[in-house]
Each structure stands twice: as C-alpha cells, then as structure tokens.
N, C-alpha and C positions, 0 to 999 in steps of 0.2 A: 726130034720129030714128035710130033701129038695128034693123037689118030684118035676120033669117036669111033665108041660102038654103042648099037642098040642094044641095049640090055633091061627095059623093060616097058609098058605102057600102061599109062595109069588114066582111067576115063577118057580113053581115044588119047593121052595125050603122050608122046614120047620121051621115054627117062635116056638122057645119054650116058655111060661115064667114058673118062677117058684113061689110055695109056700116054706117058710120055718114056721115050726113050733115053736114056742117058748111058754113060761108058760103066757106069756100074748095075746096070742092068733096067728093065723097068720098073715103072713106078705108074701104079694104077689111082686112079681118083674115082673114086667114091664105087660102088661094087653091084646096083643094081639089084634084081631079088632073084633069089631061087626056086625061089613055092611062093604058096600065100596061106592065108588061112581063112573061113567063114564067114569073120567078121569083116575083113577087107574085102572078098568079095563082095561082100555084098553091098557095102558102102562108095568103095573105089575103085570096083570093075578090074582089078590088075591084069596083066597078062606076061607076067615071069619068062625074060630071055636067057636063060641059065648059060645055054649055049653058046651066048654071046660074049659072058665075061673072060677075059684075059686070064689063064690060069699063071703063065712065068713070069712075076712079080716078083721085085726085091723089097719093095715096100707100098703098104696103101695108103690112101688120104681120105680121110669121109670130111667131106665138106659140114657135114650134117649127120646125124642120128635118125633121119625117119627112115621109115620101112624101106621105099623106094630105091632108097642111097646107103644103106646099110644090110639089104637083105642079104646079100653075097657075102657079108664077112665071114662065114664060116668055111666056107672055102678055103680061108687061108689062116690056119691054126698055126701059131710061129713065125706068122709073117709080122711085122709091125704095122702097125693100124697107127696114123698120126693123127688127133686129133684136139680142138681146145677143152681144156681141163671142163668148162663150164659146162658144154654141151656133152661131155659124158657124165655127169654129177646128173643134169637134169635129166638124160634118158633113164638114168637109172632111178630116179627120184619115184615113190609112191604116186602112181597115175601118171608118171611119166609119158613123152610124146613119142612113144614109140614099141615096139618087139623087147620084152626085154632078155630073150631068150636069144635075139638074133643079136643081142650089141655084146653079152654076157654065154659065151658060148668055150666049152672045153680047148683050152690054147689060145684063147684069145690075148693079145699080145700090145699093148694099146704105149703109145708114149703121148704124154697129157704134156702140150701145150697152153702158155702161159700169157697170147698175145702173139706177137710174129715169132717165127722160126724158119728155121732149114732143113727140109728134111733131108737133100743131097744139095752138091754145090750145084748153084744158079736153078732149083727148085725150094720156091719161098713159101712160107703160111702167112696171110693175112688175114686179119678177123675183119668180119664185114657181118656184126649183128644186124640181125632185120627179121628176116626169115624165122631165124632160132636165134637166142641173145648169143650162142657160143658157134652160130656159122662161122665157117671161115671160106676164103677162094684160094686158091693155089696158082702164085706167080712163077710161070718159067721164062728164064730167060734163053732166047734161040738166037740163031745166028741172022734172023731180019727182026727182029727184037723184042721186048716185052711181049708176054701172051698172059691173058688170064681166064683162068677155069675158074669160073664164077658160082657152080651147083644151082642153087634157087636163091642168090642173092635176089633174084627178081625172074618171073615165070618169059616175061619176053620184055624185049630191049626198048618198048614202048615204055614198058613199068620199070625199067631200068633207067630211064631218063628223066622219066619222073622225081626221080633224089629224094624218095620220101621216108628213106631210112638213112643211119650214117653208112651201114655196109656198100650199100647202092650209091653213093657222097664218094667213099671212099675209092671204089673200081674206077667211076665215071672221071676222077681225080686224074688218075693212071690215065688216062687216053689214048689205051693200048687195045690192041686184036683181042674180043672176050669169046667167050664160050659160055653157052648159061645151060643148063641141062635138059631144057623140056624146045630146043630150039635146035631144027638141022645146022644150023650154018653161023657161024663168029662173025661177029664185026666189030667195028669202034663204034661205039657208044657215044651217044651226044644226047646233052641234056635237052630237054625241053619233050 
C-alpha cells in the first residue's frame, strides 16, 4: 500500500512524500522539511509539515537533494537514506543545490546508487535526470500493478507529457499509476 502525506508547502504549492508499506517494514520516499531558514523564507515562502512525516521507517529514498525532499532527513540518524551517487556528490559540491547541513547531518546513513537498484523486493530506483542530473523515481510493484513515485520528475503531469527530459521519456515509458510530488492525486501519464 502507498499512502501520501503533506509534509510541506513551498510558495502555496504542496510537497507530498510518501510511505510504502512492505513485509519488512516501511519505506518512506523523500522526507519533506522540518524548519527552514531566512534565506528560504524569504525566497520560497516554505511552510514545514514536521508533523506530517512518517517517523517508523526501515528505510528512506530522496528522490532528490533539495531542501523540500530532504529537509526531514535528519530525523532518521541510522536509518538508510538510498540515493543516486551523482545527486549526493553534487549536493554536497561548493555551491551546491541545496542544505548542506540537512543532506550531511550527525548519522547520516546514505547507500549511493549507481543507476537502478532495489532498495527491498518489488521497491525499484530508477534515474530519471531532468530535474537534478542524479534524480531518481521509486518503482513499486503492488498487487493491481506498477506504481511510480516520480518527486519532481516533472511539477505536474502537463509537464510530464511533455517528454522534455529523458527522466520524464523514461516514467511516461512505464505507462504505469505515477505520483509526482507537488500533485494531490496519481494518474497515467500520457504524452502530449
């Protein structure tokens, strides 16, 4: 099962992440923020749903490294944080796209992804740059079938049809149930 929650809002606009349930416990995708800081507000208006993230996680998944989809990690010191090799090299990179106190945090626990991977059985990583060159979306497989948690492959499924990246090429490919993060409600995706 895969349940959103509100977990933040950034210029009026809503950050989802999700839990998926699995037999070895859940697995949260991407962590939402905790706080903020002066600079973001004052740029990107945030409004921190702390209360909303899922704290009983067996493991996380940041789609991404920005503030939005990363602010929660600190939350979970020891938990495993899965993410592609590239996009934590660049958060942490001089001038970096991001917090680098929220991605680089005491117990921070990170396995670096190389391309696809598993984080549990029938929970998949697929890169889908576009957004960030090291985005990825998280494919699960359920029992009415393929789902995928997209992050900001694309802000809404207009721009998602569009195919004007590979990562957005790649989901639209799938022509499965998506989820994109700043969107209440998943559908199939169709180009154009």
């Amino acid at each position: 099962m895969i349940e959103a929650h509100l977990a933040a809002a950034v210029k009026g606009f809503p950050v989802f992440v999700w839990t998926v349930a699995h037999e070895e416990g859940r697995v949260l995708v991407d962590t939402g923020m905790v706080d903020s800081t002066p600079e973001l507000d004052e740029e990107w208006e945030p409004v921190p749903h702390p209360e909303a993230i899922p704290r009983d996680v067996v493991a996380i998944v940041n789609t991404h490294l920005h503030f939005d989809h990363c602010g929660g990690n600190r939350l979970f010191p020891g938990v495993p944080i899965h993410v592609q090799a590239r996009e934590l090299a660049d958060a942490r990179a001089e001038g970096g796209h991001t917090i680098r106190e929220w991605v680089d945090f005491e117990g921070a626990t990170y396995v670096e992804h190389e391309g696809e991977g598993e984080v549990l059985p029938g929970i998949r990583l697929l890169p889908t740059p576009g957004h960030t060159a090291g985005h990825q979306a998280v494919l699960v497989d359920t029992a009415d079938g393929l789902v995928v948690l997209g992050g900001d492959v694309a802000y809404s499924f207009r721009e998602l049809g569009a195919a004007a990246t590979e990562g957005q090429r790649r989901v639209l490919a799938l022509g499965a149930l998506t989820w994109l993060s700043h969107v209440a409600h998943p559908k199939v995706p169709r180009p154009g």
